[in-house]
C-alpha positions in Angstrom: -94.3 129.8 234.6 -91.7 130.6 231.8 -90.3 127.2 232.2 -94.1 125.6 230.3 -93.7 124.3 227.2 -96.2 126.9 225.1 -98.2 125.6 222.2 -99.1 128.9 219.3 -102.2 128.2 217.3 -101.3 126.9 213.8 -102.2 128.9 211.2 -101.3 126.9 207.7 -98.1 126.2 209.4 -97.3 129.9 210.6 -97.4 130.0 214.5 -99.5 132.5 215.9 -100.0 133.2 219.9 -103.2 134.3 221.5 -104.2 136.4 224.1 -106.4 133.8 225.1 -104.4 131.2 226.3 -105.5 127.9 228.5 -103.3 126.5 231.2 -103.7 122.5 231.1 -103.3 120.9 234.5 -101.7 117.8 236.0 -104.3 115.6 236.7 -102.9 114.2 240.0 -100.9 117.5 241.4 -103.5 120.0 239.8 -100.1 122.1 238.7 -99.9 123.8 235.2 -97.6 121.4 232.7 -98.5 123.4 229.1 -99.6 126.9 228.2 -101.8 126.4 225.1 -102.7 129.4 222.5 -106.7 129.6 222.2 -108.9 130.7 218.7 -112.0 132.3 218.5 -114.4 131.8 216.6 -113.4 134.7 214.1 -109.8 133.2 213.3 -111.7 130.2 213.0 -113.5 131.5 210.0 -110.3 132.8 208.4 -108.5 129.5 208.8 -110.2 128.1 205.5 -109.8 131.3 203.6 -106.9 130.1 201.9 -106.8 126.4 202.1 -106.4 125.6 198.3 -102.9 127.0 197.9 -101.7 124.4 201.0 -103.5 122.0 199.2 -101.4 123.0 196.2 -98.4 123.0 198.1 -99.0 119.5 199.4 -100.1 117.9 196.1 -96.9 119.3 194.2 -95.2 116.6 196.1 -96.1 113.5 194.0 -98.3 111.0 196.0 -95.6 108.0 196.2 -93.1 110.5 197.4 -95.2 111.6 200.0 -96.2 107.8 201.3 -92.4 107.4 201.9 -92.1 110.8 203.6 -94.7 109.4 206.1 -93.1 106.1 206.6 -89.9 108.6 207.5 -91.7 110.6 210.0 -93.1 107.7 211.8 -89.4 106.6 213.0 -88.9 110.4 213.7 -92.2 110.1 215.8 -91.4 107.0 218.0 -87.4 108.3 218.3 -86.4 111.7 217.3 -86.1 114.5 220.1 -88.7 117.3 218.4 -89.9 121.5 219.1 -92.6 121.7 221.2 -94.1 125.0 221.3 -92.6 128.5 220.6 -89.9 129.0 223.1 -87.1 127.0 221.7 -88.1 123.9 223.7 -87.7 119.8 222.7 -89.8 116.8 223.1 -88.2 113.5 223.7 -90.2 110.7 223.2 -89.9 109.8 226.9 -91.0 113.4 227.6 -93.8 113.3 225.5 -95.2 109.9 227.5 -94.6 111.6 231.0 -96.3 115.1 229.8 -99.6 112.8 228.1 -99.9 111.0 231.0 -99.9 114.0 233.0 -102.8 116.0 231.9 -104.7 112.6 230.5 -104.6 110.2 233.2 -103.5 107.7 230.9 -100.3 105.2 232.6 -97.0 105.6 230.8 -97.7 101.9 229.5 -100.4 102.5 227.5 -99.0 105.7 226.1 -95.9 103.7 224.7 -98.4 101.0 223.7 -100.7 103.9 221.4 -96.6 105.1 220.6 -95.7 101.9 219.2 -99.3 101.8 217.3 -99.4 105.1 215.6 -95.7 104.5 214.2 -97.0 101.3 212.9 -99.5 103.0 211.2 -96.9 105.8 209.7 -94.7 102.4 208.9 -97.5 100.5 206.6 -99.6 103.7 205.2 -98.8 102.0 201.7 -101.1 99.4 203.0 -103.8 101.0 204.6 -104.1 103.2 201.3 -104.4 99.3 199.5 -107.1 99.1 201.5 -108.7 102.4 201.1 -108.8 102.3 197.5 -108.9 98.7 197.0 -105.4 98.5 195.3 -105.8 101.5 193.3 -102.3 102.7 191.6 -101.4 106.0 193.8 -100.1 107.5 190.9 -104.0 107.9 189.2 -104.3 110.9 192.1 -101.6 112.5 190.9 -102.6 112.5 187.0 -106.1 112.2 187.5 -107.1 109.2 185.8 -105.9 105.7 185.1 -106.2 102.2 184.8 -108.4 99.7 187.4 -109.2 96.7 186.9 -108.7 97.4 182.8 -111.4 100.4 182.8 -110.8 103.8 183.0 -111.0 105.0 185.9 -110.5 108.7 187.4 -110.8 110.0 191.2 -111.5 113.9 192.1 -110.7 115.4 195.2 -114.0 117.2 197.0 -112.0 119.2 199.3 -109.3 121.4 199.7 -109.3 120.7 203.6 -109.9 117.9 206.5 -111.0 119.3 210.2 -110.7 117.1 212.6 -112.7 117.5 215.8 -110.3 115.2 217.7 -110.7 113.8 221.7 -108.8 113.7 224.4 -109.3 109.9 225.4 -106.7 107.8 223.6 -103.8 109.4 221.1 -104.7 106.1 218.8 -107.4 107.7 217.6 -104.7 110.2 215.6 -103.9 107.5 212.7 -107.2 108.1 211.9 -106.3 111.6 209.8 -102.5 110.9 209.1 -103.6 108.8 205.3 -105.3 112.8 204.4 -101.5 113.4 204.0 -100.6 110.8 201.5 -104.0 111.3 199.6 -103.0 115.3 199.4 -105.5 116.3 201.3 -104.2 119.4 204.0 -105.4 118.9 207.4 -106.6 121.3 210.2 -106.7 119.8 213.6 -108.8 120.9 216.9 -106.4 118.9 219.7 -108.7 117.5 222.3 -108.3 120.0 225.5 -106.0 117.6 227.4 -104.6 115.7 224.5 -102.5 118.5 222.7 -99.0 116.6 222.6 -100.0 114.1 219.8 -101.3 116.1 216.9 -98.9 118.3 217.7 -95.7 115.5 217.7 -97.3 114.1 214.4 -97.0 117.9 212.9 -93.9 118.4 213.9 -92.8 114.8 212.8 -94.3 115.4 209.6 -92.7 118.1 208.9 -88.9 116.7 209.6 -89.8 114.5 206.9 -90.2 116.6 204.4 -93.7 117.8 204.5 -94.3 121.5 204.1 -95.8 123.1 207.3 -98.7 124.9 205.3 -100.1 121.4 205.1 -101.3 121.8 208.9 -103.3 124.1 210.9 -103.7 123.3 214.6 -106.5 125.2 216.0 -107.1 124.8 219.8 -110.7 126.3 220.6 -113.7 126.2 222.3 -117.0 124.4 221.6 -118.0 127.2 219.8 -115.0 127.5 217.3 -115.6 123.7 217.0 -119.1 124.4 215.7 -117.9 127.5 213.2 -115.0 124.7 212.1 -117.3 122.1 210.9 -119.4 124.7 209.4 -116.7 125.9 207.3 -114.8 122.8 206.6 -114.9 121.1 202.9 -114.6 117.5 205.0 -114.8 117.0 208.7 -114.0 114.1 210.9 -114.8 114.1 214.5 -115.7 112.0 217.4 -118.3 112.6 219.8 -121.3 110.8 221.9 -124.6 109.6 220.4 -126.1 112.8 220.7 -123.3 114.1 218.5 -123.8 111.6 216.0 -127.6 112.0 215.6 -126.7 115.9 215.4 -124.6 115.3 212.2 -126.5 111.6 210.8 -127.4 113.2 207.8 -124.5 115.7 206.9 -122.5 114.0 204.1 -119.4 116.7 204.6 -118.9 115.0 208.3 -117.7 111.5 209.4 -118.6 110.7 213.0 -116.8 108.3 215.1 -119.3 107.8 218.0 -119.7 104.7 219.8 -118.6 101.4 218.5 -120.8 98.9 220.4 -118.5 96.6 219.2 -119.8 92.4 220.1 -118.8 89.1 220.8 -121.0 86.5 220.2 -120.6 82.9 220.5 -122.8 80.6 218.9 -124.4 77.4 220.0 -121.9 74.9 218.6 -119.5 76.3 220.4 -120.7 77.8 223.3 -119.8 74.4 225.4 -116.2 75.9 224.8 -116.4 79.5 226.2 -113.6 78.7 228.6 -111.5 78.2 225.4 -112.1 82.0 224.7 -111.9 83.6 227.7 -108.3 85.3 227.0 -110.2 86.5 223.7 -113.0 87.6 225.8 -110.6 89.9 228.3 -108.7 91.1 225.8 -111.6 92.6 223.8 -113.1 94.2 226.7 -109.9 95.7 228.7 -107.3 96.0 225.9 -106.4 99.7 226.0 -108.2 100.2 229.3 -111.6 99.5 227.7 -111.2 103.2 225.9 -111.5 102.2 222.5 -114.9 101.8 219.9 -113.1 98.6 218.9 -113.9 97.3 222.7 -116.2 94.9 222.9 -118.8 96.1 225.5 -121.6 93.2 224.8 -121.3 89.7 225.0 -124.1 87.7 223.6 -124.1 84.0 224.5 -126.8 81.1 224.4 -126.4 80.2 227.7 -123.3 80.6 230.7 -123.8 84.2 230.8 -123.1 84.1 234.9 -120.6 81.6 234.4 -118.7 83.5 231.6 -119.3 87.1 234.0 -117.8 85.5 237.0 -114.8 84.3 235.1 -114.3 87.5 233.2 -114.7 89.3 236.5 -112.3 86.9 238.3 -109.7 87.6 235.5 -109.9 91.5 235.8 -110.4 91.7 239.9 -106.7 92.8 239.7 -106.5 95.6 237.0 -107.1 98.2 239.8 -105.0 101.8 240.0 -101.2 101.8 240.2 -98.7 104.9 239.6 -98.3 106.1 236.1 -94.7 105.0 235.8 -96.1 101.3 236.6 -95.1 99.5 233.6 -97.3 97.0 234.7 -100.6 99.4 234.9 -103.1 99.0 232.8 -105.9 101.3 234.2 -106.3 104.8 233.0 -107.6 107.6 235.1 -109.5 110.0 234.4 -108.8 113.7 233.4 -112.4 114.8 234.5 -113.8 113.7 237.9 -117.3 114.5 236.6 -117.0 111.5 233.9 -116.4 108.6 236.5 -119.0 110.0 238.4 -121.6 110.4 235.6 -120.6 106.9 234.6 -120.9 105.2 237.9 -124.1 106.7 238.8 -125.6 105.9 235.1 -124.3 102.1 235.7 -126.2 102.5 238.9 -129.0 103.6 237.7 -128.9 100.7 234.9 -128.7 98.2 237.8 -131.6 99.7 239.6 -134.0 98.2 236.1 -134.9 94.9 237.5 -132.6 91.2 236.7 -129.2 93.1 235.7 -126.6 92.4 238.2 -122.9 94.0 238.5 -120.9 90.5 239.1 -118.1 92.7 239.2 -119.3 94.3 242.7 -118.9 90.7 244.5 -115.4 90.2 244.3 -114.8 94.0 245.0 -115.5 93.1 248.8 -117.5 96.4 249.8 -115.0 98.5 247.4 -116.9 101.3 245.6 -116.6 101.2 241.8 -115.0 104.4 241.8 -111.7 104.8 243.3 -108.5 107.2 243.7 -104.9 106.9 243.9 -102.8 109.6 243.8 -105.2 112.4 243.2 -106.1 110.4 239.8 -110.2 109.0 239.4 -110.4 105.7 238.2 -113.2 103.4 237.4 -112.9 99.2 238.7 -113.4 97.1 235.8 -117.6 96.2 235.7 -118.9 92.8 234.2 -123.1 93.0 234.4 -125.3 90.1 233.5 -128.8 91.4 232.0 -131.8 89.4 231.6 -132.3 90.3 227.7 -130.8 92.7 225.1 -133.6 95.3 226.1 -131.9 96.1 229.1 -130.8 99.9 229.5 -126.8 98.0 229.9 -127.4 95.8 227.7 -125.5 97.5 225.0 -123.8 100.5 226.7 -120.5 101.6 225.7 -118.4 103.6 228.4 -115.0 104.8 228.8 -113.5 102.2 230.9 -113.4 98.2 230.9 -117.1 97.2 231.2 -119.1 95.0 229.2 -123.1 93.3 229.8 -123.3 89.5 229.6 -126.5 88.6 228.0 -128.3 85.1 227.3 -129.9 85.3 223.7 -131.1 82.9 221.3 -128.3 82.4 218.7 -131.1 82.4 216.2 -132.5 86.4 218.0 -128.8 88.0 217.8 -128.3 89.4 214.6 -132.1 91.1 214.7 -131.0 92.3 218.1 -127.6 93.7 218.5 -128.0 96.9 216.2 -125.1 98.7 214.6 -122.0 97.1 215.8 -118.2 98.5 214.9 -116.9 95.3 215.1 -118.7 92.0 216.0 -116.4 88.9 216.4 -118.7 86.0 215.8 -117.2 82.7 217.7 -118.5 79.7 215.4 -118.2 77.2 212.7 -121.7 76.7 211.7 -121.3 77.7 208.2 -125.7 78.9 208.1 -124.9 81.1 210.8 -121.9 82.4 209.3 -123.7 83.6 205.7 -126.2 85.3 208.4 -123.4 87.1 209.6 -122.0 88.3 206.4 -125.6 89.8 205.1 -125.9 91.1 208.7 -126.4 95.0 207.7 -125.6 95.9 211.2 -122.4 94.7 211.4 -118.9 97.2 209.7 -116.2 94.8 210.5 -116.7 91.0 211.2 -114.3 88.3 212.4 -115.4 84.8 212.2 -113.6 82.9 214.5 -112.0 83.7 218.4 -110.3 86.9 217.3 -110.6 89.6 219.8 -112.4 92.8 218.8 -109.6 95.0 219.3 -107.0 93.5 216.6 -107.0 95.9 213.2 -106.1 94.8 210.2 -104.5 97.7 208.6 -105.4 96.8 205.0 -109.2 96.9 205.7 -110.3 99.6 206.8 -112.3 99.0 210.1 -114.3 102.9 210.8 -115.3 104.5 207.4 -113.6 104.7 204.0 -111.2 107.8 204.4 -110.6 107.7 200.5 -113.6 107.5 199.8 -114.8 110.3 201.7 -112.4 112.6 200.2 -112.6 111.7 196.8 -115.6 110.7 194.3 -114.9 109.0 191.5 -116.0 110.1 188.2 -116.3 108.6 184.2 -114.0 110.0 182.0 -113.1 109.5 178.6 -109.8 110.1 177.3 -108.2 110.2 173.5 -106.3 106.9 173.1 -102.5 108.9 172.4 -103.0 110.7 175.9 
C-alpha cells in the first residue's frame, strides 16, 4: 500500500492530504494503482477565497514570457521524468502511459497518440492564442489596451479563476484549459475520477517551467463538490451529457462541452464517388476510438447508405480488443462496465424502432457487441443504417466507434442535422456550399474530404476561450499615454 503513488489535493499550489481519500483501481486486475486525496464540499468553498492574489501572481509574469514558458513545459511533459504525488515519487513518461491506461482502459497507443497531441498544443499556444483573439498583440493584456486593426482597443479580464469540471474519457480534452495560463487566468481543476495523471503531469510540467504553483488548484471531489465548484467559480468549463448541458444552457459563467454530433455529408455531385472517401469516412468515425466530440457519428448521403455501411463495417470488422501494450490496438475499454452495458442496450433499443439495422452485427458472426479481454469491457465498432434522420440513432453520439448511415435529400440536410461540432461537407457545388456557410447549426465546417477529427489549431473548433474570459470594452486614452 505505501508503495501507491499518492495524489494531495491542491490548494493554490500548497499540497494538502485528506482524510478522505479514494483508492483508483486497475481496470483489468481490480488492484489499487493510486491513492488520491478527496475535498468536501466545505474546502471547496474556501478554494476561491483567495483566488485574486494567484491571479496576481500569474499576471506579474508578462504574457509573452509566459507563452514561451508553456512552449517549455510541453517538452518537459512529453520527456522529462516528474513528482507525482507526496511521497517523493517520479513519473516517467512511459510510467505515466502504463498507470493511464491502467485505471482508464485506454491502450498504451492511444495514450502516446493524446501525449504527442497535447505537447503539440503546448508547442504552438502562440498560434492557438492567434486564433483566439484573432491576431490580437498579447502584449494589450498586459497594459490593458492597444492597437487593432488601427482602433483602440482594450480587453478586461471577468475572472480571477477557471474551474474545470474535467472527464475521465480521453486526456486530449486537457489542451482545452492550458491557453487560461497564457491569458493569466489561474486555473482550478476537478481530475476526472479515473483520469487524475494528466492534469496533474500538466501542473507539475507547468511548474518546471517556470510557472508559479499558486496558479493551480487541483481539487478531486465528489459530484457534490463539483456542484459547490461551479457555483463558486468566476468561469467554469466542463463537460458532461445532454442533460448537463440543458442544466447549464443559459448560465453565461459556464462553457459546456457536451456532445459534438459532429457530420459528414456528401452531396449529390459527388456522391457517385463515396468509395473515394471511404479512408475519410473511417477515420472520422474510429480515430481515437470513436471517444471524441470531433467524431463524426452521422453520415448523411443521397443515396448508397447500405453500400457505404457495409464498406465502413468491412473496414472496421478488425478493430476488436487486444492487450494494452499492443501498439497496434486501437480499441479502448472501458473503466465502467455499467457504460458498455447502458450503451449496448440503448443501441438495442434504437434498433428495436422499425427500418434501422446494425450492419455492423452481420460480419460479427453471432459475436455480441459487447465483449471482454483481459478483464477490460469493450464495445465492437457499430455501423446502423436508419430509414430517415428522425430515427432515435439517427444522430446519437456514444463513447465508442459508431456512427448511423442515413439517406437524405441533399436539398433536406442542413434543415435536418441540428447543432453539429464539426460537419465536413464532401462537395463542389458552389450553391450548396454558401448553404453551408449560413448554416447556423454548424461551429466548424470543412468543405471538401477532410475528416472530422483534424483541428486546426489557429481556429478555434469548441468555443472561444478568450473570449469567454475576457470582454472587451471602449476606452479612450490621452494621445501622450
Amino acid at each position: 500500500m505505501s508503495d501507491l503513488p499518492e495524489l494531495p489535493i491542491l490548494r493554490q499550489g500548497t499540497p494538502y492530504t485528506s482524510l478522505d481519500v479514494s483508492e483508483i483501481n486497475d481496470v483489468a486486475t481490480g488492484q489499487p494503482v493510486i491513492r488520491v486525496s478527496q475535498a468536501n464540499s466545505g474546502l471547496v468553498t474556501r478554494e476561491f477565497m483567495h483566488t485574486a492574489a494567484a491571479r496576481k501572481a500569474l499576471t506579474a509574469i508578462p504574457t509573452l514570457e509566459r507563452v514561451e514558458m508553456i512552449k517549455r513545459a510541453g517538452e518537459i511533459f512529453l520527456k522529462d521524468t516528474l513528482p507525482i504525488g507526496i511521497a517523493g515519487q517520479t513519473q516517467t513518461p512511459e510510467d505515466y502511459v502504463r498507470q493511464l491506461s491502467s485505471t482508464s482502459g485506454l491502450p498504451h497507443s492511444l495514450i502516446r497518440m493524446n501525449l504527442t497531441r497535447l505537447a503539440a498544443v503546448f508547442g504552438q499556444i502562440d498560434i492557438i492564442l492567434r486564433g483566439l483573439t484573432r491576431g490580437l498583440d498579447l502584449t494589450v493584456l498586459d497594459r490593458g489596451y492597444g492597437q487593432q486593426g488601427g482602433a483602440p482597443v482594450s480587453f478586461g479580464c471577468v475572472t480571477d479563476n477557471l474551474a474545470v469540471i474535467l472527464p475521465s474519457n480521453s486526456p486530449a480534452v486537457n489542451a482545452l484549459w492550458i491557453p487560461s495560463l497564457a491569458l493569466g487566468v489561474p486555473v482550478i481543476l476537478k481530475p476526472g475520477r479515473e483520469e487524475p495523471w494528466t492534469p496533474w503531469r500538466i501542473i507539475e510540467a507547468m511548474v518546471k517551467a517556470g510557472f508559479p504553483r499558486q496558479a493551480f488548484s487541483f481539487i478531486p471531489t465528489s459530484h457534490d463538490g463539483s456542484a459547490v465548484m461551479i457555483r463558486k467559480a468566476g468561469r467554469v468549463m466542463m463537460f458532461g451529457d445532454d442533460a448537463t448541458v440543458a442544466q447549464y444552457a443559459t448560465d453565461p459563467r459556464v462553457e459546456v462541452h457536451g456532445s459534438g454530433r459532429s457530420k459528414i455529408l456528401i452531396g449529390e455531385d459527388q456522391i457517385e464517388n463515396w468509395r473515394d472517401f471511404l479512408p475519410v469516412l473511417v477515420e472520422s468515425v474510429s480515430a481515437n476510438s470513436g471517444r471524441s466530440c470531433i467524431n463524426a457519428s452521422a453520415i448523411l448521403v443521397p443515396k448508397y447508405g447500405k453500400e457505404i455501411a457495409e464498406a465502413m463495417a468491412a473496414e472496421l470488422k478488425d478493430m476488436v480488443p487486444k492487450a494494452a501494450d499492443d501498439e497496434t490496438a486501437r480499441l479502448s475499454g472501458f473503466a465502467n462496465p455499467a457504460m458498455p452495458e447502458y450503451i449496448d442496450s440503448t443501441i438495442t433499443e434504437g434498433l428495436e424502432t422499425p427500418g434501422a439495422v446494425d450492419v455492423s452485427a452481420g460480419l460479427r458472426a453471432g459475436t455480441p457487441r459487447t465483449v471482454s479481454r483481459d478483464g477490460m469491457n469493450y464495445l465492437l465498432p457499430t455501423l446502423v443504417t436508419c430509414p430517415n434522420f428522425a430515427h432515435p440513432l439517427a444522430n446519437r453520439e456514444f463513447l465508442f466507434p459508431f456512427a448511423s448511415i442515413t439517406e437524405v435529400p441533399q436539398a433536406d440536410m442542413l434543415d435536418q442535422i441540428g447543432p453539429s461540432l464539426v460537419v465536413t461537407a464532401i462537395t463542389e457545388d458552389k450553391t450548396w456550399i454558401e448553404d453551408l456557410l449560413v448554416c447556423p447549426h454548424i461551429d466548424r465546417l470543412n468543405v471538401g474530404p477532410t475528416p472530422t477529427n483534424r483541428i486546426q489549431w489557429d481556429q478555434p473548433h469548441e468555443g472561444n476561450l478568450f473570449e469567454f474570459l475576457y470582454r472587451r470594452r471602449s476606452i479612450g486614452i490621452p494621445q501622450h499615454a
